[in-house]
MARVEXMAR-286304 format. One line per field, with one value per residue (C-alpha): residue number from 1; x, y, z. Coordinates in nm, 4 decimals, m for minus. Layout:
N
dogu	(NUM;...) $
xx	(X;...) $
yy	(Y;...) $
zz	(Z;...) $
This chain:
65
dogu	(1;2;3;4;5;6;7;8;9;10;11;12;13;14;15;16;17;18;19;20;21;22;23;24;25;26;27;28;29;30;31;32;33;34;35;36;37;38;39;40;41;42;43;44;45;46;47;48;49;50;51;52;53;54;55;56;57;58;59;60;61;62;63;64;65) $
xx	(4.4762;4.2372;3.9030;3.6588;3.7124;3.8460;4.1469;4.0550;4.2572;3.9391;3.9842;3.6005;3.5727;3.9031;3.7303;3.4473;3.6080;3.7877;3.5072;3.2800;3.5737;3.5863;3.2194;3.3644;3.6640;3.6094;3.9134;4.1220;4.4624;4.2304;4.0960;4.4554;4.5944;4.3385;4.3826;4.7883;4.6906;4.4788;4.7898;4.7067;4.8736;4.6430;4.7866;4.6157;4.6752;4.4855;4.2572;4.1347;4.2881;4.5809;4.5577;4.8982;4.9552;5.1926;5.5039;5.6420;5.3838;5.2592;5.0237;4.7067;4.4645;4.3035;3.9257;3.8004;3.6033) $
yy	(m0.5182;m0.3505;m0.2712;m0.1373;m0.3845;m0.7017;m0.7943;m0.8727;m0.9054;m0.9402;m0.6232;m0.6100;m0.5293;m0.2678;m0.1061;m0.0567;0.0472;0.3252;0.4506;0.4608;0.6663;0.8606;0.9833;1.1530;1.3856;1.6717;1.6434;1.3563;1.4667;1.4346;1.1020;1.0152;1.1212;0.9682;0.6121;0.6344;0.6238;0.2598;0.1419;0.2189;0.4022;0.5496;0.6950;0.7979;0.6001;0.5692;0.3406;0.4413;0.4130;0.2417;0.0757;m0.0273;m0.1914;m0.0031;0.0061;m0.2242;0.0028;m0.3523;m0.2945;m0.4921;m0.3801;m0.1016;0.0801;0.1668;0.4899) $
zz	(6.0356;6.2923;6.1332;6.4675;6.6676;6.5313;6.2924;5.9363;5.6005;5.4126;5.1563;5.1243;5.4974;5.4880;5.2167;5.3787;5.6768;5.5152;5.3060;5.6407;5.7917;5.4424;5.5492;5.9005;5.7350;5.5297;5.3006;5.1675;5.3483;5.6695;5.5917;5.5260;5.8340;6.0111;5.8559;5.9006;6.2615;6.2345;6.0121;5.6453;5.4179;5.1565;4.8182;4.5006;4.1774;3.8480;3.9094;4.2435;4.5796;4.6671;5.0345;5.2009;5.5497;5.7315;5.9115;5.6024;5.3422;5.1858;4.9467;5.0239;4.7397;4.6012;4.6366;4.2858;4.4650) $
């Protein structure tokens, strides 16, 4: 997975990736959208925030934010 500019599957680092772009969007379908686009599929569950690598939508981990 891309994360700036190097590939990482360290969920510590994709988390904080995604919650630095979280910072940029003013709503959630925004932030969303946005992420699709760097190849993560982000979906609400009940325990936070479920992460998935797309095109296969493997779920990596999840960000309790």
């Amino acid at each position: 997975m891309f994360t700036d500019t190097k590939t990482t599957h360290d969920m510590v680092e994709i988390a904080e990736f995604l919650l630095k772009e979280r910072e940029k969007v003013l709503s959630d379908a925004e932030w969303r959208f946005r992420m699709r686009g760097y190849g993560y599929n982000l979906r609400r569950v009940q325990d936070g925030i479920e992460v998935a690598k797309l095109p296969q939508n493997t779920v990596i981990g999840t960000i309790h934010a």
